[in-house]
Residue, then its C-alpha position, 0 to 999 in steps of 0.5 A: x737637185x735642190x728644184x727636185x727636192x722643193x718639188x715633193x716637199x708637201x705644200x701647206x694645203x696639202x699638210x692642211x688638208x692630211x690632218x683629217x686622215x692619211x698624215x703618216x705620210x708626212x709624220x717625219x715632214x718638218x712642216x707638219x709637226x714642227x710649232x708654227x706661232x701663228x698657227x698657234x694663235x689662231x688654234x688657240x683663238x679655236x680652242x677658247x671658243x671650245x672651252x666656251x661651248x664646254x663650260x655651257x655644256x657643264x664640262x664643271x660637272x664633269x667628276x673625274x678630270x679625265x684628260x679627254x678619257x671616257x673610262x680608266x685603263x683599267x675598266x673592264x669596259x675599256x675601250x679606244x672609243x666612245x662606246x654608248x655604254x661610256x655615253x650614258x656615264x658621261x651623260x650622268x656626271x653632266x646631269x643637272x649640270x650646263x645651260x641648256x641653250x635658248x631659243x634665240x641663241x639658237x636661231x642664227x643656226x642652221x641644222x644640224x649646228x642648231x642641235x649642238x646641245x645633242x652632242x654636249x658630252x662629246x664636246x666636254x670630253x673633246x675640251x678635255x682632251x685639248x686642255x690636257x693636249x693644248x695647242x702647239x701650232x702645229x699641224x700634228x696637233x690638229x690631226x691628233x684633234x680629228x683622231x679623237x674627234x674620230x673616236x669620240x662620234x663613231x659609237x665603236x661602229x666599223x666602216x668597211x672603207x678602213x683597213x682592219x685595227x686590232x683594239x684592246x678590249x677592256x676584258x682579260x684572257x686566263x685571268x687569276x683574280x687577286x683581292x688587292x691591287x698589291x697582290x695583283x700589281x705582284x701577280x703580273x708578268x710581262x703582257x699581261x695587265x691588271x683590271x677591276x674584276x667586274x666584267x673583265x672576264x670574257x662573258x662578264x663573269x664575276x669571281x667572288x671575293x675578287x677585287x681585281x683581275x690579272x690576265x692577258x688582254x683581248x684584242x678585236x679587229x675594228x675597222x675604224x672609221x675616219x672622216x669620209x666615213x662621217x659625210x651622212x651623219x648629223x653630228x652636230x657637235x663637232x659640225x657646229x666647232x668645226x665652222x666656229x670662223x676661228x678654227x684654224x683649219x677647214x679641213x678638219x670639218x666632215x665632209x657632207x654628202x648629197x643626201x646629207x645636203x638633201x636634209x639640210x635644204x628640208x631643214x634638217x630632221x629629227x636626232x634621235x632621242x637620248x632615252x634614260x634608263x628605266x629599270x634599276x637592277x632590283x627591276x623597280x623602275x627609275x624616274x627620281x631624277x625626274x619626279x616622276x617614272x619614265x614611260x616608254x609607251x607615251x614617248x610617241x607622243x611627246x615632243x622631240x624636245x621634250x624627249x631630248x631633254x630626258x636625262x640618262x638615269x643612274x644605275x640604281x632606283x633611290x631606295x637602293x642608292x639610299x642603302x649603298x649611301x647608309x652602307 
């Protein structure tokens, strides 16, 4: 009957609440996909916001306009999530770049939001993600949001709350090398994909002469993590533009959990410190960025600031940098 029917079509809370996890349920509901206008203004209004944030953090330094993406399909480092070896990249594309925020702009803030410049790479590259995805007023479009978000703060941890997920990896399996991608692009059969030779093969073996690599892809089980699996950590980026009043849905925000509260109530603790590099691969050590070398043996003694605003040093010292720029 049609009182039957009206009583398992989902309400709007709990479409609402379905974008942090578990909406597949409601993927062929008509409610949750469909464009609302006034869900779009107020996701719109969010995403203003957003991009705000995301300027401040140098999101104009950004070198590749990478869509949201943390690394090409066809990097031998691929990976559906932000791994800390795509961090420290996307780290140094940011370098020099943003404004770091004041003091006075930060003491509205409570921790962790106070420490919302931490995340700063992670909020250029979710600003990304909706500027090429924008908003449609639809509650799938928010769950899309939490996915990245879900992607973007798990540093490719597993969660033994999730079921297993098969990841590709960026590595190949029996891969036959090829010196141009149009030898490589004419080398591929069916499931089989294409990649820069650097590191595509397991182990990272390198083939001389061999600019590109065809083979089959690997796979790795994950357990990926979802949003109850954040409720103890800090991230203060996404806490921060998750409480920003003009989110369109409070759902969206990670849950806390008590010992997380417990924190808060001290008035936070400190985030681990983002450390550069310090050797380059000839083994001279790295400071050029600074002025100066980095010493891990006196990061005790420094400030927490002080060591938070240590940038991620490129791969090469500056006399190697100089060869490859005169080369």
């Amino acid at each position: 009957t049609k009182a039957e029917a009206a009583a398992r079509r989902p309400t709007r809370r709990q479409l609402a609440a379905a974008v942090a996890g578990g909406w597949s349920k409601y993927k062929d509901s008509l409610p949750f996909w469909s464009p609302n206008p006034t869900r779009r203004a107020q996701q719109e209004a969010w995403f203003e916001e957003v991009a705000a944030f995301a300027e401040q953090a140098g999101v104009d330094g950004m070198l590749y306009p990478w869509g949201g993406e943390w690394c090409d399909d066809d990097a031998s480092d691929y990976d559906e999530e932000y791994l800390p070896c795509h961090r420290e990249d996307v780290l140094f594309d940011l370098d020099s770049n943003g404004r770091r925020p004041t003091a006075a702009e930060l003491a509205p803030l409570a921790w962790p939001h106070s420490c919302w410049w931490h995340d700063r790479d992670r909020i250029v590259l979710l600003y990304m993600h909706m500027l090429d995805n924008p908003p449609d007023g639809s509650f799938l479009w928010e769950a899309r949001v939490c996915e990245q978000v879900h992607a973007l703060w798990s540093d490719g941890r597993d969660s033994p709350r999730t079921s297993i997920s098969y990841v590709r990896q960026g590595r190949l399996e029996g891969a036959r090398p090829a010196s141009t991608r149009a030898e490589a692009e004419a080398m591929r059969e069916e499931g089989m994909r294409m990649a820069f030779s650097d590191g595509a093969l397991p182990g990272g073996e390198d083939i001389p002469g061999a600019a590109f690599v065809v083979g089959r892809a690997v796979t790795a089980p994950r357990r990926l993590m979802t949003h109850q699996c954040f409720e103890d950590e800090a991230a203060p980026g996404w806490r921060m533009l998750s409480s920003l009043p003009s989110c369109p849905n409070p759902h969206m925000r990670f849950p806390m959990s008590s010992s997380l509260r417990e924190i808060v109530s001290r008035g936070g603790e400190p985030l681990k410190p983002l450390l550069p590099r310090t050797a380059c691969k000839c083994g001279q050590r790295i400071g050029e960025r600074r002025g100066e070398a980095y010493d891990a043996d006196d990061s005790e003694s420094d400030s927490e600031e002080r060591r938070e605003e240590i940038p991620v040093e490129p791969r090469a010292c500056i006399l190697c940098l100089s060869e490859d720029w005169g080369s």
